[in-house]
C-alpha positions, 0 to 999 in steps of 0.5 A: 710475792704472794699474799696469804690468807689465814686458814682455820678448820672451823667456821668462825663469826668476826662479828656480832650481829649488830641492832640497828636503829632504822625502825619502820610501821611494820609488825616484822621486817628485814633487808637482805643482799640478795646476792648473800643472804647476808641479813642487813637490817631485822625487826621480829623478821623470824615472827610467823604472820599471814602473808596475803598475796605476796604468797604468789611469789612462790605460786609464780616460781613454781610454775616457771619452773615446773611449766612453760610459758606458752602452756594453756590452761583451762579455766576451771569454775573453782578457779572462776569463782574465786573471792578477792582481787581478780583478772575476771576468768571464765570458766571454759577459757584457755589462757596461755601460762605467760599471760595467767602469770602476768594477771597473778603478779601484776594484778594479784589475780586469785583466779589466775592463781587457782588456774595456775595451780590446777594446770601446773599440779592437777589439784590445788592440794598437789600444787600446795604441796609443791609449795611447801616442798620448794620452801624447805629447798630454799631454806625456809623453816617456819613458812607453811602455803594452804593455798596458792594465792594468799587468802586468810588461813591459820595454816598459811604463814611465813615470816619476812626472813622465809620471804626474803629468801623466797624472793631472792630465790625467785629473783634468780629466775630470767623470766620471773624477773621480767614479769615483775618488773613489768609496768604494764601488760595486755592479755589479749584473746579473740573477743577482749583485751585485758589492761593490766598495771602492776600493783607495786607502786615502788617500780614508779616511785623508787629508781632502781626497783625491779620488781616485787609482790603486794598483799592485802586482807584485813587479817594480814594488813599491808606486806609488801615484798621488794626488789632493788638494784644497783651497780649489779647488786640486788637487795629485797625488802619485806615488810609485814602489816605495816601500813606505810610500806612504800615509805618504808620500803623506800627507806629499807632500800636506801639504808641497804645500799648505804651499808653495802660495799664491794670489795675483793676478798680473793685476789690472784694467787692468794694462798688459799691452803696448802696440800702434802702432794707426793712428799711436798707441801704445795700452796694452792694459789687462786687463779683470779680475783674474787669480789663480793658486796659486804655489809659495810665491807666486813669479811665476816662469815666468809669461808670456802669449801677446797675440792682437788681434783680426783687425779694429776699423773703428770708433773705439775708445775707453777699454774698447773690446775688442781681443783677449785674453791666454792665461796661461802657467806655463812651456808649460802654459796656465791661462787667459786674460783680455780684453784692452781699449783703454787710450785713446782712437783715431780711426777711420781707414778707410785704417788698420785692424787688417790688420797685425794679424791673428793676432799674437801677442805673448809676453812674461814678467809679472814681479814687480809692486812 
C-alpha cells in the first residue's frame, strides 16, 4: 500500500521564520545548510557592510572556473605594488594559477589577488565585472566587488546572507574545496620557496572545518567566512565586524549541527500526483528514497517541480518510467527523483503524451503521518 503526499498548486510555508536567542559579537551574522540554503540562524544578515578579504572567495571562483590551475601568469608592477597583506611577487615573475590560489586563500595575498585578476580577465576592471556578473547568478542581491581582494571601498560590500550563498556556492567546486581546506602550502620556483599557513584558525581549532576566508581593514573590522562538515552535510558561517569570530563561529557551527536532522521526505512509490493519460487517471510513483538535513526535521518550504517525459507510444505498465521530479527547498534545488507509472495504460496510437511535452507541475510535500 502506498503512501500519499498531499499536493497543492501553489507554494506554501508551514512555518514562520523562527528568532533565535544565540547572539554573537558580530555587527551581521548567519548560519546556512550549505546543502539547502535553508537559513538556520541570522542577525542584521541582509545589512550591507565591507567584507575585506573574504572578497577572494569570489576572486578564487572565478578563476577556477574561467581558468586552469596550471595557467601562468605574469606579474605585473600593479599587481607587485599592492598595499596590505601579501606573498611578495615581483613584477616579471611567472607563477602557475594553482600556487597565485594558494598564496590569495591561504595568506590572503592582495598581490596574488591583482595577478590573478589581470591573467584571468586582462584588466582588474573586466575581472570585477565578472565578479559582479557571478554574484547576480549565484543569487546575491545587495553585494557590489570594486576589486578583487577586498581593500576599503564605499563601492564594495556585501552582506553575510550574498556571503553565505557565495561560499556555499564555491564550496561545490573540487578544487576550491582543496584549497581551503589546505593547512599548509610551498610555492616553489627556481631560486626560493615560499612557506605559506592558512590563515583560518578554525581548520585547527573546531573538528569538522574544511575550509573558510578571513579578513581585516580597520573599516571592515574582523569577517570571517566558514565551512563546516558532518556526516556529508555542510553548514557556512559568517560573521562581519566581530571581534571575537573564532568563538563565534565555533558556537555558529555547533548551534547548526544541533538543529539539523536528516530525515526522508520521499519515499519509493509515494504519490507524488496524478496525470489524465489516455482517459485514465494515472498516480506518479517516486522510484527511490529521497532524503534531506532539515532544520530540526521540518519539511517546510519543500516543493518539487514534475516533467513527463515528451512522448510514451507504447502501453505502460506498473514502473513504467514517465519523467522526473526536481526537489526544492524554497527556490534552490537539491536534487531530483525518477518518476514512474502507478498502473497500468493501454496503448492508444491516437492518444499519446503530445499534451504533455514540457509540463511542469509544481506543488508543495507536506507532512506525511
Amino acid at each position: 500500500m502506498f503512501k500519499k503526499l498531499t499536493a497543492v498548486a501553489v507554494s506554501l510555508c508551514l512555518m514562520p521564520t523562527a528568532v533565535y536567542a544565540l547572539g554573537t559579537s558580530a555587527e551581521s551574522s548567519i548560519v546556512i545548510n550549505a546543502d539547502t540554503r535553508q537559513v538556520l540562524y541570522k542577525d542584521n544578515a541582509y545589512k550591507r557592510l565591507g567584507i575585506a578579504s573574504t572578497t577572494k572567495i569570489m576572486t578564487a571562483i572565478i578563476a577556477l572556473e574561467n581558468g586552469s590551475t596550471d595557467d601562468i601568469m605574469t606579474v605585473s608592477e600593479n599587481a607587485q605594488n599592492q598595499e596590505g597583506s601579501s606573498i611578495y611577487l615581483r613584477t616579471g615573475d611567472k607563477i602557475l594559477l594553482g600556487d597565485l590560489l594558494y598564496g590569495l586563500m591561504l595568506n590572503s595575498g592582495n598581490d596574488a589577488a591583482v595577478a590573478i585578476a589581470e591573467g584571468i580577465g586582462e584588466t582588474t576592471e573586466k575581472f570585477v565585472k565578472m565578479m559582479n556578473d557571478k554574484a547576480q547568478e549565484i543569487g546575491c542581491t545587495n553585494t557590489h566587488f570594486n576589486n578583487p581582494n577586498g581593500l576599503s571601498d564605499p563601492e564594495h560590500y556585501s552582506t553575510a546572507y550574498d556571503m553565505a550563498l557565495i561560499m556555499a556556492y564555491a564550496m561545490e567546486n573540487d578544487e576550491f574545496r582543496q584549497i581551503v581546506s589546505t593547512k599548509e602550502y610551498q610555492i616553489k620556483n627556481e631560486s626560493s620557496v615560499t612557506y605559506l599557513r592558512n590563515h583560518n584558525k578554525l581548520l585547527w581549532q573546531y573538528e569538522g572545518c574544511i575550509g573558510g576566508k578571513t579578513g581585516f581593514t580597520k573599516a571592515t573590522g574582523r569577517c570571517l567566512v566558514s565551512c563546516s562538515e558532518r556526516e556529508g552535510v555542510r553548514i557556512i558561517a559568517v560573521t562581519l565586524n566581530d571581534r571575537d569570530d573564532w568563538k563565534d563561529h565555533r558556537n555558529l557551527f555547533d548551534y547548526g549541527f544541533e538543529n539539523l536532522k536528516k530525515v526522508k521526505v520521499i519515499q519509493k512509490n509515494d504519490i507524488l500526483c496524478t496525470r489524465k493519460i489516455r482517459g485514465i487517471k494515472v498516480n506518479l510513483l517516486s522510484n527511490e528514497d529521497f532524503s534531506i538535513s532539515l532544520e530540526n526535521g521540518k519539511k517546510r518550504d519543500l516543493s518539487c517541480r514534475v516533467y513527463l517525459d515528451e512522448a510514451v507510444n507504447d502501453e505502460i505498465h506498473f514502473g513504467t518510467k514517465l519523467g522526473y521530479a526536481d526537489v526544492f527547498v524554497g527556490d534552490y534545488k537539491v536534487g531530483s527523483i525518477e518518476l514512474i507509472s502507478g498502473q497500468k495504460v493501454n496503448a492508444n496510437r491516437a492518444s499519446v503524451f503530445r499534451d504533455n511535452i514540457n509540463y511542469m507541475l509544481r506543488f508543495v510535500l507536506l507532512n506525511k503521518k
